[in-house]
N, C-alpha and C positions, 0 to 999 in steps of 0.2 A: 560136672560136664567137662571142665576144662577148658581153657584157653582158646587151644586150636580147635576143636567142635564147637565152643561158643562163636570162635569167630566164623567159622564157615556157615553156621546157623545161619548169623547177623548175613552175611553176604547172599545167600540164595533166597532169604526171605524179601517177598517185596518192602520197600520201604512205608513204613506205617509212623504213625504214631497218634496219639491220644488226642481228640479231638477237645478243642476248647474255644471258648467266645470269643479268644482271638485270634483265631481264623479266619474269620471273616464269609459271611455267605456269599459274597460274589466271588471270590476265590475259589472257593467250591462247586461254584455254581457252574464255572466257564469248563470245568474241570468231569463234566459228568460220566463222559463215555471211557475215561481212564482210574475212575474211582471207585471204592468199594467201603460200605459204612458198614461198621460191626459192632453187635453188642458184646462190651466188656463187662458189662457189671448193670443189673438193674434189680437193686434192694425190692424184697418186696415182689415180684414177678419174676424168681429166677428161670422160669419157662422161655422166655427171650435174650438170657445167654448162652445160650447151647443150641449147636447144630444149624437149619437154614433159616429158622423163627426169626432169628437175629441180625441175618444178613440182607444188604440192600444194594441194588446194584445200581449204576448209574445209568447205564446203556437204557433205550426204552427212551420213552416220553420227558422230557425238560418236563414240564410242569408238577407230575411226578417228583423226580431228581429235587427239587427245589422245596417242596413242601416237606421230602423226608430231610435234606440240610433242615430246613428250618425247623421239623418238630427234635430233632438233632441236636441242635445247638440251644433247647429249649431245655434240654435233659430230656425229653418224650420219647419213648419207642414209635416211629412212623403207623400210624394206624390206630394208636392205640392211646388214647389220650388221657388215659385215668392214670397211668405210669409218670413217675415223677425221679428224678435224680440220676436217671438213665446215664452210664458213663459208654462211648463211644469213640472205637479204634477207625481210622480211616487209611484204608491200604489202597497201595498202588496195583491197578488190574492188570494183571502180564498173562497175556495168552501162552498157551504151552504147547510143548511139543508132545505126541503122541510116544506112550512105553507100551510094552507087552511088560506085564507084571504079573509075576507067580506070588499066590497066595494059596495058604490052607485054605480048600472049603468047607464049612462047616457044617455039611449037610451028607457031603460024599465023603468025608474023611479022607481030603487025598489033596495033593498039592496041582490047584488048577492053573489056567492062564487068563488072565482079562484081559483082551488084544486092545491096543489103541486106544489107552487110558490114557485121560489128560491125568496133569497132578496140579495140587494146590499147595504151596510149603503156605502153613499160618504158626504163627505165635500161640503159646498158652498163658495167662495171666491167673493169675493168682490173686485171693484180697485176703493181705494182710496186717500186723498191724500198723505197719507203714504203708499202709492204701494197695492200690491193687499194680502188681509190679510180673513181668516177664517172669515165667522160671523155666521157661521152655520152649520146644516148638513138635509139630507135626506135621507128616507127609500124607495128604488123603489121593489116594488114585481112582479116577470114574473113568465109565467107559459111556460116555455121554459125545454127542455129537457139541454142547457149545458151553457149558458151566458145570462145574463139579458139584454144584449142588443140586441141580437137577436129577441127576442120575439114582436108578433104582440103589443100586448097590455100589460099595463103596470099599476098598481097601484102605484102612489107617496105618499108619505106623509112626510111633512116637519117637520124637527126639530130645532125650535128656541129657 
């Protein structure tokens, strides 16, 4: 990747990092309408690290917000309590500004526009065998009125 794209990765990506017991639930808790919980790694159930299976948003209900911190910090995927060892990234939720972005569409074979797509920069992690560590990042663009995971369709683009 190099230095200077590592760096600017690190700089436009919200600030995250790997969720652990010492954090603290009321830390998290105070924190709900600005946070975002993500599965990094869950042995055993990899159907809940990929895609929005694994995302949780803070905005919505406190009571909510507090039960997924705590199945969270429990190792548990929120919902889903038969999951055990559950590893969890918690990122900073930055609203975005609106792009028009040209993409291939893969349907008309022809280079379209999706007007007034939000974007998400996220991290990609990796488990290796030094545990599960960054080796990258990606650009997803929706053309969604309030979350990029909502949205029907989606433009990705990887940054390595």
């Amino acid at each position: 990747m190099g230095k200077q794209i590592y760096d600017n990765v690190k700089k436009y990506i919200p600030r995250s990092w790997v969720l652990t017991s010492e954090d603290g639930s009321n830390h998290l808790y105070d924190q709900s309408s600005k946070l975002v919980l993500k599965v990094i790694d869950c042995i055993g159930n990899p159907q809940y690290a990929w895609g929005s299976r694994g995302v949780f948003f803070g905005e919505g209900s406190n009571t909510r917000w507090k039960k997924n911190i705590d199945a969270a910090l429990s190792g548990k995927v929120p919902g889903h309590p038969d999951t055990s060892g559950t590893k969890f990234l918690v990122s900073e939720l930055v609203e975005s500004d609106r792009f028009d972005v040209d993409f291939l569409h893969p349907t008309l074979d022809r280079v379209a526009v999706m007007p007034k797509a939000r974007i998400r920069l996220g991290p990609i992690y990796f488990r290796g065998k030094r545990g599960v560590e960054m080796v990258g990042g990606h650009a997803t663009f929706v053309n969604t009125s309030r979350k990029v995971h909502l949205g029907r369709h989606a433009v990705c683009v990887p940054m390595l």
